[in-house]
C-alpha positions as CSV (number, residue, x, y, z in Angstrom):
1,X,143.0,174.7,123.7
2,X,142.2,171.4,121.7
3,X,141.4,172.5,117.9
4,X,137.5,171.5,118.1
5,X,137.1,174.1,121.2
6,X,138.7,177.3,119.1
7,X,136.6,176.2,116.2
8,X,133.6,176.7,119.0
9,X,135.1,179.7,120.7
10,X,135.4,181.0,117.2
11,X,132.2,180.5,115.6
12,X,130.7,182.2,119.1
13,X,132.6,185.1,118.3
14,X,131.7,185.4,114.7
15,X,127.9,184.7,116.2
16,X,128.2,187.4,118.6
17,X,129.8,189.7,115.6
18,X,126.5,189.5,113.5
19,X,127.9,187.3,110.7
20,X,126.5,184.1,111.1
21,X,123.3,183.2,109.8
22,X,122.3,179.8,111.1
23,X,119.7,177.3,109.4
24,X,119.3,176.4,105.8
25,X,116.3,178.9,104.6
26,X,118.3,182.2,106.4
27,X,121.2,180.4,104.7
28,X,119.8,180.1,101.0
29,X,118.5,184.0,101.4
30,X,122.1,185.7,102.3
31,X,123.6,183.1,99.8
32,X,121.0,184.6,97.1
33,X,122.4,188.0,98.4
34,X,125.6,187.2,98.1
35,X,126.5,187.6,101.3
36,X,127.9,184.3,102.2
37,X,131.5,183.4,102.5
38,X,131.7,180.2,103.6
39,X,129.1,177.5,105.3
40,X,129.8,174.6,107.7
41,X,127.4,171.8,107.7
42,X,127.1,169.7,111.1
43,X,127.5,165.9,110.7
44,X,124.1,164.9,111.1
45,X,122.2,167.0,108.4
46,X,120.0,165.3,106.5
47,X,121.0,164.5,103.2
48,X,118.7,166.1,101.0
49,X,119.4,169.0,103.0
50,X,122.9,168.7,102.6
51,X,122.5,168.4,98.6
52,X,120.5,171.4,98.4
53,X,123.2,173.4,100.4
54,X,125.6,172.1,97.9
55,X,123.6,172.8,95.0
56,X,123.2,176.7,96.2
57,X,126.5,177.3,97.4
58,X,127.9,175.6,94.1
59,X,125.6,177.9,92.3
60,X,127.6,181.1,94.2
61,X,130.9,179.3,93.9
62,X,130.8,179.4,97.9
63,X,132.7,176.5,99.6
64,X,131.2,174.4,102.1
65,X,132.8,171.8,104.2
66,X,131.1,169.7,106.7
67,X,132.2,169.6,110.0
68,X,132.4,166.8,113.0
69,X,130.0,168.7,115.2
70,X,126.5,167.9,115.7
71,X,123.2,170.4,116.0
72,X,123.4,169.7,119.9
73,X,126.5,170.8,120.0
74,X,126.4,173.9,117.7
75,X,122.9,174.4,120.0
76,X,125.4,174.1,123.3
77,X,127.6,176.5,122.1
78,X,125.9,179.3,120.6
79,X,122.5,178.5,122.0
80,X,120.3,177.9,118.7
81,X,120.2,173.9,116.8
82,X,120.9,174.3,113.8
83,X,122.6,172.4,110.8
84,X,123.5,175.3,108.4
85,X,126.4,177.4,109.8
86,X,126.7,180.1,107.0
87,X,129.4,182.8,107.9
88,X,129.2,186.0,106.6
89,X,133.0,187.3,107.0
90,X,135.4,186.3,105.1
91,X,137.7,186.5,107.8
92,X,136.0,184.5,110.2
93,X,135.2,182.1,106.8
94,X,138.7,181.3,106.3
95,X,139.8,181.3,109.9
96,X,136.6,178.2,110.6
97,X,137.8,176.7,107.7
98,X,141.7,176.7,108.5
99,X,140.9,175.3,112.1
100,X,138.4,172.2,110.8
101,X,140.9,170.6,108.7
């Protein structure tokens, strides 16, 4: 299985789990809640969406790292478009993480 299609398979799982919270205002709310253990950012965010995840998640000292997925393909997988991925497990944080770089 290529590395992009467990990253997928994956974030499903975690979906399916409960702990992803998908789109920029859920995002910012479980952030505030401290909640959040990592977030992914498709490639084509906007950009002034991308600095206010940034500036939030800096905020909480949560890491983000953008990934080469696009909201048509998050939407293909898990079945919603969106460009905030923010993941709610630690273990599935660090797993996404390991498998994008």
């Amino acid at each position: 299985m290529h590395c992009s299609e467990k990253w997928i398979s994956l974030l499903t799982i975690c979906r399916k789990a409960g702990k992803l919270v998908m789109g920029f205002d859920p995002a910012k709310e479980e952030i505030k809640g401290g909640r959040v253990k990592g977030i992914f950012l498709t490639c084509d965010i906007s950009p002034k969406t991308k600095k206010e995840v940034l500036f939030h998640s800096d905020q909480a000292g949560i890491f983000v790292q953008e990934t080469g997925f696009t909201m048509d393909d998050i939407a293909a997988a898990v079945g919603r478009r969106a460009g905030v991925l923010a993941v709610c497990d630690e273990g599935f944080a660090a797993k996404l993480r390991e498998l994008s770089q």
